[in-house]
MARRO-772179 format. One record per residue: residue number from 1; y, z negated, x negated of N, C-alpha, C in turn; residue in one letter. Coordinates in steps of 0.1 Angstrom, whole numbers, plus 5000, padded with zeros to 4 digits. Layout:
BEGIN
n / ny / nz / nx / cay / caz / cax / cy / cz / cx / res
NUM / Y / Z / X / Y / Z / X / Y / Z / X / a
...
***
This chain:
BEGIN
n / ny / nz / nx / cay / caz / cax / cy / cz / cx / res
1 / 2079 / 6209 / 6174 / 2085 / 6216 / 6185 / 2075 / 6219 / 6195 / x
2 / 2085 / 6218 / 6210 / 2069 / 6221 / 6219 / 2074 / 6223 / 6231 / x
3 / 2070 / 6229 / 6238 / 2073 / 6233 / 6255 / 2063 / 6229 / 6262 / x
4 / 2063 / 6221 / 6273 / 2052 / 6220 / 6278 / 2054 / 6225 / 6292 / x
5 / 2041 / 6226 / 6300 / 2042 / 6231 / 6314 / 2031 / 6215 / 6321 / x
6 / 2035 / 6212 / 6332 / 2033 / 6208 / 6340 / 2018 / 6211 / 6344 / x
7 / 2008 / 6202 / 6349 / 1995 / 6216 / 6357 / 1998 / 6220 / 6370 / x
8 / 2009 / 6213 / 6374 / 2013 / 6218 / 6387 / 2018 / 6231 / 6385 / x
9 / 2027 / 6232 / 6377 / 2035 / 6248 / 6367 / 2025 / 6258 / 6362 / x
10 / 2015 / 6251 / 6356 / 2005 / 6261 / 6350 / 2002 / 6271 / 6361 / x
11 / 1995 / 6263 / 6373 / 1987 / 6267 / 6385 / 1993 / 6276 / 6394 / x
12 / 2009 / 6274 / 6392 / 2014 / 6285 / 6399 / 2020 / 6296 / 6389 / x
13 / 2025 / 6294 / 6376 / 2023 / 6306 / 6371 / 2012 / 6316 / 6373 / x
14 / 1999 / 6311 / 6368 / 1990 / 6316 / 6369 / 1984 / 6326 / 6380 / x
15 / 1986 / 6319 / 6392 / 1989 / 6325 / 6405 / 2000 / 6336 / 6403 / x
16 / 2009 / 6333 / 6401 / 2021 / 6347 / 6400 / 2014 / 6354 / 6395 / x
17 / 2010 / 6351 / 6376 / 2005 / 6364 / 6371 / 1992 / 6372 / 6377 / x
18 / 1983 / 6360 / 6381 / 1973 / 6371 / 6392 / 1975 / 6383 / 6402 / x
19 / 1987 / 6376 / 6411 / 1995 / 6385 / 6425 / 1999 / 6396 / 6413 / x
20 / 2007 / 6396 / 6401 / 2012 / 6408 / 6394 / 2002 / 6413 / 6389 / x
21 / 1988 / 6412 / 6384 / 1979 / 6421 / 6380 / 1980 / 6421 / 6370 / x
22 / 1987 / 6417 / 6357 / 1992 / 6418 / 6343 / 1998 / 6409 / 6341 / x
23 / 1997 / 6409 / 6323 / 2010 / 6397 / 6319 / 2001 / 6387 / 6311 / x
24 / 2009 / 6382 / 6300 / 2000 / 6377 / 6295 / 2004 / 6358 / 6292 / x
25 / 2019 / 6361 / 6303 / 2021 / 6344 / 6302 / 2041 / 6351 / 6310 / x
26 / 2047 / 6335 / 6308 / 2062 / 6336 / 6306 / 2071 / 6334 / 6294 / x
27 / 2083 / 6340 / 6298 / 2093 / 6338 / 6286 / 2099 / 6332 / 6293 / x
28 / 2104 / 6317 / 6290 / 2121 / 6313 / 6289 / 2125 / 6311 / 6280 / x
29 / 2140 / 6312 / 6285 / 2151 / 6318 / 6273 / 2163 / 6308 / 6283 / x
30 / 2176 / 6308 / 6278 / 2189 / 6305 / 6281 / 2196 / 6317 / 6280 / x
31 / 2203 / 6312 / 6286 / 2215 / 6327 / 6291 / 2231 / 6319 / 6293 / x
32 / 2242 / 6326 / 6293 / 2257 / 6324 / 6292 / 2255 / 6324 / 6307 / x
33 / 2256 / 6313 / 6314 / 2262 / 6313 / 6328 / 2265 / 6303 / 6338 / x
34 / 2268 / 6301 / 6345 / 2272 / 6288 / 6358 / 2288 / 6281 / 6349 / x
35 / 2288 / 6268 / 6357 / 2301 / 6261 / 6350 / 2301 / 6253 / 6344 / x
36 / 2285 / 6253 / 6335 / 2286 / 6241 / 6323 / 2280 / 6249 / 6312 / x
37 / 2275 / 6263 / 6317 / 2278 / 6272 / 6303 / 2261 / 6276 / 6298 / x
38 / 2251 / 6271 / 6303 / 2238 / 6276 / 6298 / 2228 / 6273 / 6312 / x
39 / 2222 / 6284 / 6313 / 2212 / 6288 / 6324 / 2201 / 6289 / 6321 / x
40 / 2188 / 6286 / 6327 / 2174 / 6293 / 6326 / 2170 / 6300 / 6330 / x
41 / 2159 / 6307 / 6324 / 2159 / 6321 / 6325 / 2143 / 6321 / 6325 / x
42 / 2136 / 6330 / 6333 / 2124 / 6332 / 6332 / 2114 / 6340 / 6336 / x
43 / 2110 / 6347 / 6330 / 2107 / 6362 / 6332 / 2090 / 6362 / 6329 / x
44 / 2081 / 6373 / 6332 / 2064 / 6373 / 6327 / 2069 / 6383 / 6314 / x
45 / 2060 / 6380 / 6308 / 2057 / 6386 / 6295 / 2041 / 6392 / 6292 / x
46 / 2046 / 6407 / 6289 / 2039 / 6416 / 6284 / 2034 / 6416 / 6271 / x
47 / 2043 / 6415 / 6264 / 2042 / 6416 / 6246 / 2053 / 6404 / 6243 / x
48 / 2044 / 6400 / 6231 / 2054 / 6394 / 6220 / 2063 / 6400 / 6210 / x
49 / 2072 / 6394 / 6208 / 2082 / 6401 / 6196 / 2078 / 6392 / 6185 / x
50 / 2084 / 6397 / 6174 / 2082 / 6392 / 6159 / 2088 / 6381 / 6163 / x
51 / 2100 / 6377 / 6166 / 2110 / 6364 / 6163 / 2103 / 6357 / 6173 / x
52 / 2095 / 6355 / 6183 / 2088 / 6346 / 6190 / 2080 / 6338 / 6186 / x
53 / 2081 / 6320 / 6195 / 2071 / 6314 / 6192 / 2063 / 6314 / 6207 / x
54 / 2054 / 6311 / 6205 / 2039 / 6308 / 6216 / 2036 / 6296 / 6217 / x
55 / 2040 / 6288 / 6228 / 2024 / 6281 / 6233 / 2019 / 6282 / 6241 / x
56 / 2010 / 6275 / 6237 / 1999 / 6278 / 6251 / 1994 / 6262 / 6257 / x
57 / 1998 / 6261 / 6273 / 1999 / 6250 / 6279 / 1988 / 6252 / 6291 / x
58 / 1976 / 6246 / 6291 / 1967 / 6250 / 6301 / 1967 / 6263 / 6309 / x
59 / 1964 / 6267 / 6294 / 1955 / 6280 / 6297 / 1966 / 6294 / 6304 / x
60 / 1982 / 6290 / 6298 / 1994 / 6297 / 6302 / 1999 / 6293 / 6285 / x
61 / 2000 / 6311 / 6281 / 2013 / 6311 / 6274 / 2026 / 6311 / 6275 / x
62 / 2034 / 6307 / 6269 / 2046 / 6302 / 6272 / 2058 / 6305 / 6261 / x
63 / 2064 / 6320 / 6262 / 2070 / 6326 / 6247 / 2083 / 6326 / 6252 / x
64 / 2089 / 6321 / 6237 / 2103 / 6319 / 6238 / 2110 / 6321 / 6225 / x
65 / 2123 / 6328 / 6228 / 2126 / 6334 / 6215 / 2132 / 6321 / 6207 / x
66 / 2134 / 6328 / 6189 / 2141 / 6316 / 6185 / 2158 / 6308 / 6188 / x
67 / 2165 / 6318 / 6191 / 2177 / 6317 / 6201 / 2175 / 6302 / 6213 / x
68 / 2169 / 6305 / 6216 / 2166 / 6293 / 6228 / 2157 / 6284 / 6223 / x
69 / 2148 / 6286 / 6217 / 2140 / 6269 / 6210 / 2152 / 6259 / 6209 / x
70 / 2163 / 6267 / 6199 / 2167 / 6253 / 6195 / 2172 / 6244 / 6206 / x
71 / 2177 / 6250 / 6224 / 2181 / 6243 / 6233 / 2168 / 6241 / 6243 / x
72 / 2155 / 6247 / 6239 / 2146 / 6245 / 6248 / 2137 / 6232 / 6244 / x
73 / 2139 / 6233 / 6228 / 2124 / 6218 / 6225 / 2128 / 6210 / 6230 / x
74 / 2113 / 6206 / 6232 / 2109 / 6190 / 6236 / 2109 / 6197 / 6252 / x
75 / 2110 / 6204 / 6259 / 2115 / 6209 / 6273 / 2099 / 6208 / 6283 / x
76 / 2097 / 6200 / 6297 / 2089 / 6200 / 6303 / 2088 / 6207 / 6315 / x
77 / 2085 / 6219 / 6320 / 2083 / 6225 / 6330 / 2073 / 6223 / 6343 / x
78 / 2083 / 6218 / 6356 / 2073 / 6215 / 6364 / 2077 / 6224 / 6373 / x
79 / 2067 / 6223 / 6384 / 2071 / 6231 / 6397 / 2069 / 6217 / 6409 / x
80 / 2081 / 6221 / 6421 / 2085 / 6211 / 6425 / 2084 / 6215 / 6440 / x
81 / 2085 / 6211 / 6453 / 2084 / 6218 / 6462 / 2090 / 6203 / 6470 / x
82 / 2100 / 6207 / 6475 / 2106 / 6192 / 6486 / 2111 / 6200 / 6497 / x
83 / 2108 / 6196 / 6510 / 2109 / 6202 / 6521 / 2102 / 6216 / 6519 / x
84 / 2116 / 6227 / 6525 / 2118 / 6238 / 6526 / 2118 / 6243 / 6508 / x
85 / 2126 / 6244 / 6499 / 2126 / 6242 / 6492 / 2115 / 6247 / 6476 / x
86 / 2115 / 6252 / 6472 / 2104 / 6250 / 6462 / 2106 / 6259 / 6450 / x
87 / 2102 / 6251 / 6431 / 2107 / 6260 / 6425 / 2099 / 6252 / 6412 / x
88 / 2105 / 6258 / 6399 / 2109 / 6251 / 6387 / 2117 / 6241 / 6380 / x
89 / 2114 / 6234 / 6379 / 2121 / 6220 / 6372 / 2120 / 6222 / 6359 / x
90 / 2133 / 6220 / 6352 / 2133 / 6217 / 6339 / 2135 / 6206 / 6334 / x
91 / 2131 / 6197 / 6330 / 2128 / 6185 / 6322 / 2136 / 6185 / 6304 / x
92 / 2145 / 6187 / 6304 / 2149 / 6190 / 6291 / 2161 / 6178 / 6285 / x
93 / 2152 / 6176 / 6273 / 2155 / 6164 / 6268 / 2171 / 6168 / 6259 / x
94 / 2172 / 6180 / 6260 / 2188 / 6187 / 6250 / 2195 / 6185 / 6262 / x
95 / 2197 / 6190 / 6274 / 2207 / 6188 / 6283 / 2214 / 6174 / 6283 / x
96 / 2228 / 6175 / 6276 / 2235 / 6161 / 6279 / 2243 / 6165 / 6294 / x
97 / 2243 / 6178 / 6306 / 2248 / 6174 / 6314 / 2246 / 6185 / 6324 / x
98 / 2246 / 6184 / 6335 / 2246 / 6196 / 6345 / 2257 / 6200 / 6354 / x
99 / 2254 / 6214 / 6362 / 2268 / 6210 / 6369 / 2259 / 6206 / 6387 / x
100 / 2271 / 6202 / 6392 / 2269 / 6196 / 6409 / 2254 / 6207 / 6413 / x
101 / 2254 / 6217 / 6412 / 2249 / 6226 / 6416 / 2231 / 6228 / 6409 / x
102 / 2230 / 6220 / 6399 / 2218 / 6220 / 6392 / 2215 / 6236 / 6387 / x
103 / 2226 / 6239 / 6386 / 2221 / 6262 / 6376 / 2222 / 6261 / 6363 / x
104 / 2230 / 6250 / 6363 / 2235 / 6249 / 6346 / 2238 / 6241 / 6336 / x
105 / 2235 / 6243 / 6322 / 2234 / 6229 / 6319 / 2242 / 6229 / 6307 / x
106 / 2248 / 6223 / 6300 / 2258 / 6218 / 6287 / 2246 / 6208 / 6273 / x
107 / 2244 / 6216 / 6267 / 2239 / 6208 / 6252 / 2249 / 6201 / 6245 / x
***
């Protein structure tokens, strides 16, 4: 099992967590939402909980509970910037589908 980040992703996490002063990485997780039914989600993290796994991807933790492993492995995190534009890419080898909109995705 494994999450990776991008070094493009690392570098700007990293950057976030510096501007916030704290933090000791991110969590993503999935969430119930858009019109194919699973969202990403991603927030800095303080603490770990018991049920979490960790990795660590240049020099960024990266915690995610067990609820979402099972739709996040194998998952590659990049950050993307085209035009105006600019964000996180998810790379995830579970998504069999998205909607028009790219918010959400069907396993």
């Amino acid at each position: 099992m494994a999450i990776t980040l991008t070094d493009t992703a690392a570098q700007r996490v990293v950057g976030f967590l510096d501007n916030r002063g704290s933090g000791i990485g991110i969590r993503l997780s999935v969430q119930t939402t858009g019109c194919s039914g699973l969202g990403y989600n991603i927030e800095f993290v303080d603490n770990v909980n018991d049920d979490d796994t960790v990795f660590d991807n240049n020099g960024v933790k990266v915690v995610i509970d067990a609820k979402s492993l099972v739709y996040l492995d194998g998952t590659e995190v990049d950050f993307v910037k085209e035009g105006l534009n600019e964000g996180f890419e998810f790379n995830n080898p579970n998504a069999k589908a998205e909607c028009g909109c790219g918010e959400s995705f069907t396993v």
